[in-house]
N, C-alpha and C positions, 0 to 999 in steps of 0.2 A: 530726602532728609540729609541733613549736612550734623555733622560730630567735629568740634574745634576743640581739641587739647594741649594747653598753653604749658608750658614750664621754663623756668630758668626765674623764677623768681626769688627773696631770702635777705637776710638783714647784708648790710654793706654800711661802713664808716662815711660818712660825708667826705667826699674826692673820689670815692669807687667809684666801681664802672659792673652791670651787671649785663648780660645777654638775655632778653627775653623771646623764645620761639613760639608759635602755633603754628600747627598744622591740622587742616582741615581732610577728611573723610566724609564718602559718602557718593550719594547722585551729583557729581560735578560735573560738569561739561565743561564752563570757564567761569570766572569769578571774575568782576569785575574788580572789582576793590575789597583790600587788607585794611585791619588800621587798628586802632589802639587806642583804649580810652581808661581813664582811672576814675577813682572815687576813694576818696579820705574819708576818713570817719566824720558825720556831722555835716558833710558838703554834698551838691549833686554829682552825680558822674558828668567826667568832663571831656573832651576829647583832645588825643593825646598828640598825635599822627596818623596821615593815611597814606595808601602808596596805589596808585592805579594799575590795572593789567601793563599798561606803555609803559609803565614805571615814572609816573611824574605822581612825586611828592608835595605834600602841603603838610605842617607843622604848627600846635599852638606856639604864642609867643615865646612864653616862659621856658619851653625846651631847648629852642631854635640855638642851633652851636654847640648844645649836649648832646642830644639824642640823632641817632640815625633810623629809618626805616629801609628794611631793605624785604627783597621775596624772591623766592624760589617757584617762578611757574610749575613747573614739572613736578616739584613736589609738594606742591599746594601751601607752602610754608610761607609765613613773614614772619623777618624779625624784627626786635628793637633792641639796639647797642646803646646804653645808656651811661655815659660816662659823663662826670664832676657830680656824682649825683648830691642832691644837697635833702637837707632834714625836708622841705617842704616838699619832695617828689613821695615822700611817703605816701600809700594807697593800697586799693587791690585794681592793678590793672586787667582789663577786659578785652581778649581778642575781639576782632569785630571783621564780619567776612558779609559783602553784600554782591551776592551770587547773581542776580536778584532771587530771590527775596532775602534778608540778612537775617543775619545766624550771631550769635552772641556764644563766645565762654565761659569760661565757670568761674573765672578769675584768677589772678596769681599774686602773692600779698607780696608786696616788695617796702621794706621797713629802711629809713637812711636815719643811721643812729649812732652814737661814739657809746 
């Protein structure tokens, strides 16, 4: 069993910049891929960012030049550095860890609001 606890989420003025971490716990050996997904109110969850074990990234459109994913093998951690954020990033984002088999968070509300 895998335990992901996300935090660094919370309101930010449209231009902020917020850090979001998980770190995973538990029966790991290795994890193949981190990654990040959101879900606004009224919409499906989407997918945000991922970042492989090598470290090669992929990104939805709408982030690409905001956001960074980055990870901490050793401590099971990925982040997301989320900077120009704009009203439309608003959600509750979703760590997302697929070991195999993938393991979902609890989510973290992150609000971009004046």
């Amino acid at each position: 069993q895998v335990q992901l606890v996300e935090s660094g989420g919370g309101l930010v003025q449209p231009g902020g910049s917020l850090r979001l971490s998980c770190v995973a716990s538990g029966s790991i050996f290795s994890i193949l891929s981190m990654g990040w997904y959101r879900q606004a109110p009224g919409k499906e969850r989407e997918f945000v960012a991922q970042i492989t074990r090598s470290g090669r990234t992929k990104y939805v459109e709408s982030v690409k030049g905001r956001f960074a994913i980055s990870r901490d093998n050793a401590k099971n951690t990925v982040y997301l550095q989320m900077n120009s954020l704009k009203p439309e990033d608003t959600a509750v984002y979703y760590c997302n860890v697929y070991v195999p088999p993938e393991y979902w968070g609890q989510g973290t509300q992150v609000t971009v609001s004046s």
